[in-house]
Structures are given as structure tokens and as C-alpha cells.
N, C-alpha and C positions, 0 to 999 in steps of 0.2 A: 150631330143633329143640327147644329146654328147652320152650317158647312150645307148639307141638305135641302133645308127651308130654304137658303139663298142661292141655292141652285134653280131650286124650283121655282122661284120667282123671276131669275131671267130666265130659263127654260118658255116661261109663262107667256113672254111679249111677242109681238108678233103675227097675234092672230087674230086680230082686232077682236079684243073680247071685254077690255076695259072701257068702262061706262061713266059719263061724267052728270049730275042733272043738272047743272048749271043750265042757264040758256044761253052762254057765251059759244057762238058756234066753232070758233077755233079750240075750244076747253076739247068737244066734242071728238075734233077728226082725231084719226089713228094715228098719222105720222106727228102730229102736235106732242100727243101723247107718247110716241115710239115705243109702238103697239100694231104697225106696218108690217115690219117683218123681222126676223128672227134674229136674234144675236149672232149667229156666224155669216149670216149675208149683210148684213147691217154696215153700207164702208159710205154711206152720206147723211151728214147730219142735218137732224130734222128738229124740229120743235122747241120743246123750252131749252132755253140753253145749259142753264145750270143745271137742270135733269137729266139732260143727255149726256152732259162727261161724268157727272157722278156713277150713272147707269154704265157709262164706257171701265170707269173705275173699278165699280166691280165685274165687269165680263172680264177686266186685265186681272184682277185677283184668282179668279174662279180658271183664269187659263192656268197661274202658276200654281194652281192646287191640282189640274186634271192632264196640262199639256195639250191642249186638244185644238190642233193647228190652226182650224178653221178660224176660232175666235183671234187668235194672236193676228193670222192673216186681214180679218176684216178689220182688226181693230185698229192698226196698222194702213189701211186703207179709210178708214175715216178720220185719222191724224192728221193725212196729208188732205182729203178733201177739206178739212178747218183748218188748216195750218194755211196751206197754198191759196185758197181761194177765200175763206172767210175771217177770215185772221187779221184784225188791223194793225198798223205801224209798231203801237206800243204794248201788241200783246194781247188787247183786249177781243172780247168775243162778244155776241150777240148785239142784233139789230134794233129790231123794231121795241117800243116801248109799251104796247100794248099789252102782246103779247109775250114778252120780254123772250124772243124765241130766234133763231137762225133766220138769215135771208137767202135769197138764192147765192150763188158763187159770184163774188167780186160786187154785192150789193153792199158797200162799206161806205156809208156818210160820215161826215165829219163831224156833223153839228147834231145830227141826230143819231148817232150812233148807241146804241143801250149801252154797251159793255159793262154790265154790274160787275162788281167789283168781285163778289162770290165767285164768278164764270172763272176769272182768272184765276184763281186761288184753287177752284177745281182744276184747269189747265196744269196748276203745277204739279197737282196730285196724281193727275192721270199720266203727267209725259215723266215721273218720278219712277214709275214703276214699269211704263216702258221703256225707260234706259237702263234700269237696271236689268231689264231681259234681254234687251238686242244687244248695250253696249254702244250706239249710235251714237254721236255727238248732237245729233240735231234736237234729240229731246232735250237736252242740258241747254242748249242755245235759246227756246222757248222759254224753260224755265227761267231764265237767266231776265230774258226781254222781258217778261209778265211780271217778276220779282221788282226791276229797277223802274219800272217804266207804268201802266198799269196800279198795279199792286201798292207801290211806293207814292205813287202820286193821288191814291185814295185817300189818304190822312192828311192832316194841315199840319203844320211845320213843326204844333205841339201837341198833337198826338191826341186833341179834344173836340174833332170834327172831320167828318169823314165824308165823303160821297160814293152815293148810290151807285149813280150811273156817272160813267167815264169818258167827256165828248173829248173831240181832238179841233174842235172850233165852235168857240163862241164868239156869239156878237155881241158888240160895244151896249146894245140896247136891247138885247135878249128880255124877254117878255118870261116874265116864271110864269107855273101854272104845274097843277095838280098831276104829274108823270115822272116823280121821282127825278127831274133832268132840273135839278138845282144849278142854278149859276156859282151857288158857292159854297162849299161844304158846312154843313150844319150837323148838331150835336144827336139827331134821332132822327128816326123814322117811323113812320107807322107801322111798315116792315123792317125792323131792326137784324135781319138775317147777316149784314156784315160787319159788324163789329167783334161777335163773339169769332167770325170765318179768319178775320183778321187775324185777333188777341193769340188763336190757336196758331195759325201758320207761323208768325213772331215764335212764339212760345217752340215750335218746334224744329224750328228753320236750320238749325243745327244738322238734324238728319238730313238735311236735301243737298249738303255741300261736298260731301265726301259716300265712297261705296266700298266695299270689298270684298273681293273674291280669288279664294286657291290664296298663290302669295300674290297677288295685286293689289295696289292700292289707289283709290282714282279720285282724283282732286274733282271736280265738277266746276264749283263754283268756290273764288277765290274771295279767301276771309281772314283779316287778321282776327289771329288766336293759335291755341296748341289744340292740338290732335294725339290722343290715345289710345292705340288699339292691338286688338291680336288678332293675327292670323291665320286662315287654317293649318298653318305650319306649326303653331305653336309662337311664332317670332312676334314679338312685342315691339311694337314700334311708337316712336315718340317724335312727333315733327312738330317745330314749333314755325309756325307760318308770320310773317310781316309784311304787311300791305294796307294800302290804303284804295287800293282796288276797290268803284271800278272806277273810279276818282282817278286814280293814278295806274300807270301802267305796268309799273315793277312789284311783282311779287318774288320776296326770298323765303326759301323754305333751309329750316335749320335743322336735320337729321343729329338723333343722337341715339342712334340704334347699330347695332352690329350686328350683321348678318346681310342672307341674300335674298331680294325681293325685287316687286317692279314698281314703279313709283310712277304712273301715268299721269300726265298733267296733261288738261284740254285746253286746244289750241282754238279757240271761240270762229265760228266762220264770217263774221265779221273782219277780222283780222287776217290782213295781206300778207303780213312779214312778223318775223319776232327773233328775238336772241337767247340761246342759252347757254349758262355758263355755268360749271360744276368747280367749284372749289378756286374759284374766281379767274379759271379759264376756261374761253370758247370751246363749246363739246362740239367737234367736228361731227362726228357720227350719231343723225340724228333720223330717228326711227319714228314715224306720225301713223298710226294706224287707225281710220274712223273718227280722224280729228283729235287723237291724242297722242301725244310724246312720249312714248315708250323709255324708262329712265333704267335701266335690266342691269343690273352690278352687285358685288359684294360690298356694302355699303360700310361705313365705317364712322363712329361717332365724332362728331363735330364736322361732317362733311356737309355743305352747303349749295343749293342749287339759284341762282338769281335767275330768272323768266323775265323778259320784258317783251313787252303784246304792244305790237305799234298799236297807238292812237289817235291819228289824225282826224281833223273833223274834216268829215267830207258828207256832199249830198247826196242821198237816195235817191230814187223814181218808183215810181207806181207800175203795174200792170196798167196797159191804156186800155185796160176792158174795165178798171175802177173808173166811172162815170165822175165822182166824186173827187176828186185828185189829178184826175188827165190834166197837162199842163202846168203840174207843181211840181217841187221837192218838198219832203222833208232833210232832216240835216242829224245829224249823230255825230258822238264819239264817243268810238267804242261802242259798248251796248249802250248806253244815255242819249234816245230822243230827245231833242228841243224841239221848243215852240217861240215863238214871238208874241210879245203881251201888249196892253195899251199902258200900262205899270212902267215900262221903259223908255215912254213915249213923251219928251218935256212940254210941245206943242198939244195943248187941247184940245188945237181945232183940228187936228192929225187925227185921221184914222187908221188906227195899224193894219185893219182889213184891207185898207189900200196898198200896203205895201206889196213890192215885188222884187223879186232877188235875182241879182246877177250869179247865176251859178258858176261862171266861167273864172269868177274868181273866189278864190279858197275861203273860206270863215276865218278869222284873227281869232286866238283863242285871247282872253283877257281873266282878270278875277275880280269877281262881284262878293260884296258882304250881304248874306241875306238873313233874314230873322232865324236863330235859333242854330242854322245851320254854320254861321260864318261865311267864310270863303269858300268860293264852290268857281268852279270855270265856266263862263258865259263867253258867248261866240260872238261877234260885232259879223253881221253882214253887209254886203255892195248892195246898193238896187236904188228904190227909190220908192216914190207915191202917185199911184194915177190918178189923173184928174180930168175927170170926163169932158169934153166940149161945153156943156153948158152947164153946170153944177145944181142949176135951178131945173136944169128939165126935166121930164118925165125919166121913166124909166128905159124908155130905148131910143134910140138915135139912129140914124141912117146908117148903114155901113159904110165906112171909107171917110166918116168924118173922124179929124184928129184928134188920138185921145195921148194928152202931154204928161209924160213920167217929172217928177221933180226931184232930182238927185238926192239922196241921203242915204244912211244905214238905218239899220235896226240891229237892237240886242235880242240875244236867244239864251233863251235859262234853260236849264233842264225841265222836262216837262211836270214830272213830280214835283217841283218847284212851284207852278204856277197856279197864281188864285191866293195866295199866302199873303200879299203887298195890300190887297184893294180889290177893288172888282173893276172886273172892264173886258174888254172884246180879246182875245188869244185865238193861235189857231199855229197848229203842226204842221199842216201841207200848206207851203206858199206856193202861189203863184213865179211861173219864172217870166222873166223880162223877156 
């Protein structure tokens, strides 16, 4: 019967037939509501954000109860339309603040960007269960970025202040005002919907790191702790995992199982290169199928796998159709976005907004002591500070008059990091020299 009634309710959408009385007229239209058109044609996302993946959520539930291609197809098709085109750096989703709802493709601000923090936490629930049906690495790679990046940088360092929405640049002299776009995380909201969205994902995050099927067994996302499970074989297996992942690059997985299975470990698509070794030598013969490392042997207890996943910090680029970022980098390692804050800035009268980064030369990795967390790896970059022709002028100048860089670095913290020190201006996409 429950099975039924939620059938009948996506069944339901699509035909423009839900009614709002609100007089908000975006409450009103159909595609706001996604009530446009049908769950199995349905592959571009519309409306409210955290509605739509929830609603994508269960058309992926209702597909693994019925099979019924259409849905897996479309749903799969509006993945990659939010993923590819509306998807920012660190994972986050939705735009506008109004309507707290999708923008069009590659409509992604920095400073205005929505991304409630629920959006992502849905994102990991929805791309959960479609890895679990395709087996694709790329749902795991999302989950991964929204988890570290997004998701982690919604809380303050202790755990007693959170934010709503999640920008990728603010400014030094950001004006608050009543649209949930807090400069700094604070203990409530009037909408309190992400705290309890959190508490849950924490509380169950266990289940999104590991999967299994037949004799397979697939690491997702790398965690120290022990694993215990059986499989459809009947074979008990017992791995005890050690890492400091994604902090650090080496994960060992400690086998104390006998018997034969497949032990798949994801090779993340951020990562160029990597090492493995079984029993503390080089495994020539290695098998990567859909982004994972097929591990296929009679296993034997105390046998030992070491993974090590290059992590260099290196810079990304934009799509040049983001409006928003044309002209910048952001900077990673590994899956961990950084940002550049005014918190690392010793000059007051420095504005970190003015910086710009020499991409051409690599980021120094160094170690910073931060509140709560300790030692965590900050990146020092090349560049400098522009400084416009007349500092006093208006706000535009002739073209072709000279605008003079002033040598220095800047540090980069992890982005979930940032906002924890003080308040002051930050921002993910730099500009390049």
C-alpha cells in the first residue's frame, strides 16, 4: 500500500495540476513546482532545488522496485544536466535566493550563489542509489566533493553553528540582510531544516562509504575504521581500513578473511596516477573497470593492500560559458577545494579580493594549526595585488590605463575551513594574472 500511494504521487506530476494560493508567482508556475512534465521525460532540472532531487530520489527508489527503464534513463539524464552544467566547484546546488530554486545551465555566482546546504545532502542521497544501480564511479566522485567540500564546510569548526546558504565569495564589507546569505555561521534559523539534514547524514554516513554485491565488495569512499560483512556467498569478511584520507593520500586495508572475492577500490577521477601494492609489493596486473580497481584473488588472512592516490595541489578552470569565474582558477588537492581568506592577510590595508594568482607556478603545500581541527595542509600561492591607476577614482577608468600587480602570496585553507578565524572577505575562484 505505502509502495502504491508513492507511486501514485509521482505518477501524479507532470500535468500541471498542482495549485499554490500564495501570490508569489514563481510558487505558482509548473516547472517551479515540477509538475511540467512527467517523471520519465523529466532529464532538466527545474525549480526548487531541494525538491527536485528529493522528488529525483524517490523516482530512483520506485525505479529499483519496478525496473522500468524510462525513469533510470531520464533520471540519469538530469544527473548529468546538474552535475555538468549547474553544479558548483564544491558540490553545491541551487541559485537564486529567492526562490531558493535552479538557474539556467552554467548560471553559477560566487557570491550569490544559494546552495543550501540540505541541496547537497540530498545530492548525496540521490547520486547513493544511483551508484549503487549503474556501479559508475562518477556518482561516488560527487558524493565525495559535496561530503568534503559543501557539506563539511556548512558547520563551524565546533560543531555549534552552521550555515544556510553556502557562497564561494564574499566580500571584506558584505552588507547582511534578511536572505538567509549569512556572512557567518550562526546557531539557528527561522528555517531550521539543516541541522536535523545534517545530524542525520553524520549519523548515517557509515552506509554511503562501502556497497556490496554477489562476491564484491566496493570501498567508495575512504575511511579509517573496520568493516564487517557477509556476502551473498556466505563469506564473512573482515577489513580493517587505516587512513587519514582525504588529508593524506595512503590508504592500507588490512584483510583477515579467507577465502575468494573481489575487493574493488575507487580510483577518484580527480586523480592522475596512483600505486598499489599487495602484501608490500607492486601489483603489476591491474584491472580499473568504471573507475575502480578490480582486486579478484583467493585471499588469505593477514594479507594487506597499500593504495596511494597522487595528491598534488594543482589548479582547475571553469567552463568559459560560467560568466562568473571566466578568468579564474580554483585550486584542490585531491577532492579538498580551497579558498583564499582576509584571516591570512597580515596587511589591513590589503584586500584579499585584490589578489591574483600566478597559475604557472604550482602551490607549496605547508601545515597551518587551525582551531579545533590542528594541523591541516594550506597551500601558499605566487601572484600578487592589483592596484588600480587611481585608487581614489570612480569606479571605471579608460581602457589601456595601467593597472600595477604588487608582488606577494597568499595562503589557501580548505574551504570548509573558512569563516572559523574572524570574518572578512574569502573567495574560491581567483582571478589569474
Amino acid at each position: 500500500m505505502h509502495l502504491n500511494l508513492a507511486e501514485l504521487m509521482i505518477r501524479g506530476r507532470g500535468f500541471r495540476k498542482i495549485k499554490d494560493k500564495t501570490k508569489q508567482p514563481f510558487i505558482t508556475d509548473a516547472a517551479y513546482l515540477q509538475d511540467h512534465t512527467p517523471a520519465t521525460t523529466a532529464t532538466t532540472a527545474t525549480g526548487h532545488a531541494v525538491r527536485q532531487i528529493y522528488l529525483n530520489t524517490a523516482v530512483v527508489d520506485l525505479y529499483m522496485e519496478n525496473a522500468e527503464k524510462a525513469l533510470l534513463e531520464a533520471q540519469e539524464k538530469m544527473w548529468e544536466d546538474i552535475v555538468y552544467t549547474k553544479m558548483f566547484v564544491t558540490g553545491g546546488l541551487g541559485v537564486h535566493h529567492r526562490a531558493e530554486d535552479f538557474g539556467d545551465s552554467y548560471e553559477l555566482p560566487n557570491d550569490r550563489g544559494y546552495q543550501e546546504t540540505c541541496v547537497a545532502i540530498a545530492n548525496v542521497m540521490w547520486s547513493w542509489r544511483l551508484l549503487l544501480i549503474t556501479g559508475k564511479r562518477r556518482y561516488a566522485d560527487v558524493i565525495e566533493l559535496s561530503l568534503f567540500n559543501t557539506i563539511a564546510g556548512s558547520l563551524s569548526a565546533d560543531g555549534c553553528n552552521f550555515f544556510y546558504s553556502n557562497p564561494l565569495h564574499l566580500r571584506r564589507d558584505h552588507i547582511e540582510f534578511s536572505d538567509n546569505a549569512s556572512p557567518q555561521r550562526i546557531p539557528w534559523y527561522a528555517c531550521p531544516c539543516c541541522p536535523p539534514n545534517i545530524t542525520r547524514l553524520i549519523a548515517s554516513i557509515n552506509h554511503y562509504l562501502v556497497s556490496k554485491k554477489g562476491k564484491e565488495l566496493s570501498l567508495h569512499i575512504y575511511a579509517d575504521g573496520k568493516l564487517s560483512t557477509t556476502l551473498d556467498s556466505g563469506l564473512q569478511v573482515d577489513l580493517e581500513i587505516k587512513t587519514k584520507y582525504p588529508f593524506d593520500e595512503k590508504v592500507t586495508i588490512n584483510n583477515a578473511t579467507k577465502g575468494q572475492y573481489v575487493l574493488k577500490l575507487r580510483i577518484p577521477d580527480w586523480c592522475s596516477s596512483f600505486d598499489i601494492k599487495l602484501n608490500s609489493k607492486p601489483l603489476d596486473k591491474q584491472v580499473v573497470v568504471e573507475g575502480y580497481l578490480h582486486l579478484d584473488r583467493e585471499w588469505s588472512a593477514g594479507d594487506s593492500v597499500e593504495l596511494i592516490l597522487a595528491m598534488p595541489a594543482e589548479f582547475i578552470a571553469p567552463n568559459p560559458r560560467i560568466d562568473a569565474s571566466r578568468g579564474c582558477v580554483a585550486i584542490r588537492l585531491g577532492p579538498i577545494i580551497y579558498a583564499i581568506e582576509q584571516e591570512d592577510v597580515q596587511d589591513s590595508k590589503i584586500n584579499i579580493e585584490d589578489f591574483v594568482v600566478d597559475a604557472s607556478k604550482k602551490p607549496v603545500i605547508k601545515n597551518m594549526d587551525f582551531p579545533i581541527h590542528g594541523a591541516m595542509k594550506a597551500l601558499t600561492l605566487s601572484g600578487g595585488y592589483l592596484q588600480a591607476p587611481n585608487p581614489q577614482s570612480p569606479a571605471y577608468f579608460a581602457h589601456g590605463e595601467k593597472i600595477n600587480i604588487q608582488t606577494a602570496s597568499a595562503i589557501a585553507i580548505p574551504y570548509f575551513l573558512w569563516g572559523n578565524r574572524g570574518f572578512g572577505g574569502m573567495r574560491v575562484w581567483v582571478p589569474e594574472s
